[in-house]
RODREN-772044 format. One record per residue (C-alpha): chain; residue number from 1; x, y negated, z negated; residue in three letters. Coordinates in steps of 0.1 Angstrom, whole numbers, plus 5000, padded with zeros to 4 digits. Example, Ala and Ser with C-alpha at 12.3 -4.5 7.8 and 13.67 -1.06 7.14 Angstrom:
<chain->A n->1 c1->5123 c2->5045 c3->4922 res->ALA>;
<chain->A n->2 c1->5137 c2->5011 c3->4929 res->SER>;
//
This chain:
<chain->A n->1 c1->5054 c2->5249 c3->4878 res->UNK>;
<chain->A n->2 c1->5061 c2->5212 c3->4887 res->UNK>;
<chain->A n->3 c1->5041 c2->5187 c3->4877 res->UNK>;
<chain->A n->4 c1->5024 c2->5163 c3->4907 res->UNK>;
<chain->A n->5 c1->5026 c2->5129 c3->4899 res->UNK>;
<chain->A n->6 c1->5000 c2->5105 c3->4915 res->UNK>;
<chain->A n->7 c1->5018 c2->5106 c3->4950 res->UNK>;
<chain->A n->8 c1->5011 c2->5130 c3->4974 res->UNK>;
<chain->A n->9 c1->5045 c2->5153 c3->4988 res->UNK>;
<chain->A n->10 c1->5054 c2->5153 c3->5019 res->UNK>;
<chain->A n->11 c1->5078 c2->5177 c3->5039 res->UNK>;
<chain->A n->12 c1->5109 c2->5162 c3->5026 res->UNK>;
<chain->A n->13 c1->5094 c2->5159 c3->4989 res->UNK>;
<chain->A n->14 c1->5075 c2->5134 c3->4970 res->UNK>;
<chain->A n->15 c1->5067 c2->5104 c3->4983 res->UNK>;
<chain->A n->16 c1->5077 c2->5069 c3->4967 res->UNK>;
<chain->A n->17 c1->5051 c2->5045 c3->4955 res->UNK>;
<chain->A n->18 c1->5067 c2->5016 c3->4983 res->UNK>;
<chain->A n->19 c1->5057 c2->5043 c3->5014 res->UNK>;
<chain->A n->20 c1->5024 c2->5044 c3->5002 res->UNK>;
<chain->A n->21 c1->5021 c2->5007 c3->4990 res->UNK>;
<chain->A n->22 c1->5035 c2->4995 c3->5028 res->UNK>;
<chain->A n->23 c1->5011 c2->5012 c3->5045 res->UNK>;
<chain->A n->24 c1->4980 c2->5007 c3->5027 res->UNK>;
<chain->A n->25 c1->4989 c2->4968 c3->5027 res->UNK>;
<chain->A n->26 c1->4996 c2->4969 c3->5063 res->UNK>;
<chain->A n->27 c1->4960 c2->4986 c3->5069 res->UNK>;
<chain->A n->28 c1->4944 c2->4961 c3->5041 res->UNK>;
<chain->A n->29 c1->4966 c2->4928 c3->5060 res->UNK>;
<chain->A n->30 c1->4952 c2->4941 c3->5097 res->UNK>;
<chain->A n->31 c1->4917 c2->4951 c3->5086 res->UNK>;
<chain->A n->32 c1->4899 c2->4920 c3->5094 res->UNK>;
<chain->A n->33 c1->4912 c2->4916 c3->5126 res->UNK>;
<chain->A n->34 c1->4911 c2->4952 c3->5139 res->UNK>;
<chain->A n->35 c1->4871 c2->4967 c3->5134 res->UNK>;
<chain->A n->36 c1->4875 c2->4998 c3->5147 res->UNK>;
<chain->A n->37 c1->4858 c2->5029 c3->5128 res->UNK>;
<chain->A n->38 c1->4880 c2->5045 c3->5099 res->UNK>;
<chain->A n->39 c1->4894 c2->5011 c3->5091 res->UNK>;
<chain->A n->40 c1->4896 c2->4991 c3->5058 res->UNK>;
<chain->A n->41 c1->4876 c2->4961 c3->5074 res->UNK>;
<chain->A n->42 c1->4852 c2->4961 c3->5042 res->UNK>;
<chain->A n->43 c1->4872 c2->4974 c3->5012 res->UNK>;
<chain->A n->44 c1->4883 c2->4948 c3->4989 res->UNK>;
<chain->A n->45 c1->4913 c2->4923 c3->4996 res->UNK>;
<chain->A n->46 c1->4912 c2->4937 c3->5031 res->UNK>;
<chain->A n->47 c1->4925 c2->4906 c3->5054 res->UNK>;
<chain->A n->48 c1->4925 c2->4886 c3->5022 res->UNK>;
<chain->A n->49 c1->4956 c2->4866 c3->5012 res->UNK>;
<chain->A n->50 c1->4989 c2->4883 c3->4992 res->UNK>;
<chain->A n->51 c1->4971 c2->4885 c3->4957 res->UNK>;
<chain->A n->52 c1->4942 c2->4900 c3->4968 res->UNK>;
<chain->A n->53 c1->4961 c2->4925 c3->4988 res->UNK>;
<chain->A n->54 c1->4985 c2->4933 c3->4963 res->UNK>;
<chain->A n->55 c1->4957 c2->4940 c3->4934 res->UNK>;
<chain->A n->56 c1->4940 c2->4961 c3->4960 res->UNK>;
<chain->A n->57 c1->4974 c2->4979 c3->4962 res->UNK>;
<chain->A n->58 c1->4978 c2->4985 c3->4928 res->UNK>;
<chain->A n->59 c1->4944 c2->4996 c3->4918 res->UNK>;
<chain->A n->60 c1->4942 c2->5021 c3->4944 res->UNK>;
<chain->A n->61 c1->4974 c2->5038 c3->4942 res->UNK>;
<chain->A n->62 c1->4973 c2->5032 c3->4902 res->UNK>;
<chain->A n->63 c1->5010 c2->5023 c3->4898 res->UNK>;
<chain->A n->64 c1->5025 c2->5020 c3->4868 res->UNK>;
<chain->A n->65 c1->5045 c2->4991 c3->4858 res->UNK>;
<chain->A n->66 c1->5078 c2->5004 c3->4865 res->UNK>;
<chain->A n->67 c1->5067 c2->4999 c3->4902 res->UNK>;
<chain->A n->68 c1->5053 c2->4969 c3->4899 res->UNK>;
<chain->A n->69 c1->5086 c2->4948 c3->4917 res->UNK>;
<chain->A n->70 c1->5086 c2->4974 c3->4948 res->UNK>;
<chain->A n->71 c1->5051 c2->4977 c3->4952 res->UNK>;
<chain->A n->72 c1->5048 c2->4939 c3->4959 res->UNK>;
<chain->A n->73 c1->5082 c2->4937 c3->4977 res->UNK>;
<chain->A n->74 c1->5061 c2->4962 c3->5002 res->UNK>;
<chain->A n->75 c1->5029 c2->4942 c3->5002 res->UNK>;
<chain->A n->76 c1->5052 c2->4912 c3->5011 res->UNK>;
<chain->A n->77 c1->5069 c2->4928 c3->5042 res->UNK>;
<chain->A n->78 c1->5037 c2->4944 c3->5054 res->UNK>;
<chain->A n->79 c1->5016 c2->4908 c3->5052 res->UNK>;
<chain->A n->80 c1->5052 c2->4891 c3->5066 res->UNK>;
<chain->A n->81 c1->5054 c2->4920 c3->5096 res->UNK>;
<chain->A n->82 c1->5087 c2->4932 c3->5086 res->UNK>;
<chain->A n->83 c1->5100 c2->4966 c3->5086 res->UNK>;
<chain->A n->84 c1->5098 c2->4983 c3->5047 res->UNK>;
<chain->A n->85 c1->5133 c2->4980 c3->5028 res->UNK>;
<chain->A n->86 c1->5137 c2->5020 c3->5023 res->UNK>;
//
């Protein structure tokens, strides 16, 4: 049997560690802003600036450091509003 890493598989396969990262810190950048139920309004670095965000990011996806650079390259388009890179 295959072993799981930390991310979730989808129907096409794994998913990569700058899917999950984008939308968490596009939940986390919009959190303050949007109260509705289910939302991140209270969890830590939620509407808070990039390095809050970003060590919200990593600590709850628990990325290694060989994602570190794509991790915050999708923390930076999700706080800028741009489309991810993939």
């Amino acid at each position: 049997a295959r072993q799981q890493g930390p991310f979730p598989p989808n129907r096409h396969g794994p998913l990569h560690p700058t899917h999950h990262a984008f939308g968490l810190a596009s939940d986390l950048a919009e959190a303050r802003s949007h109260r509705l139920a289910g939302r991140l309004h209270d969890a830590p670095g939620a509407g808070g600036d990039a390095a809050e965000v970003l060590a919200e990011v990593r600590r709850r996806l628990a990325v290694g450091p060989e994602h570190d650079g794509l991790v915050a390259e999708a923390v930076a388009d999700a706080r800028a509003g741009r489309r991810p890179r993939w």
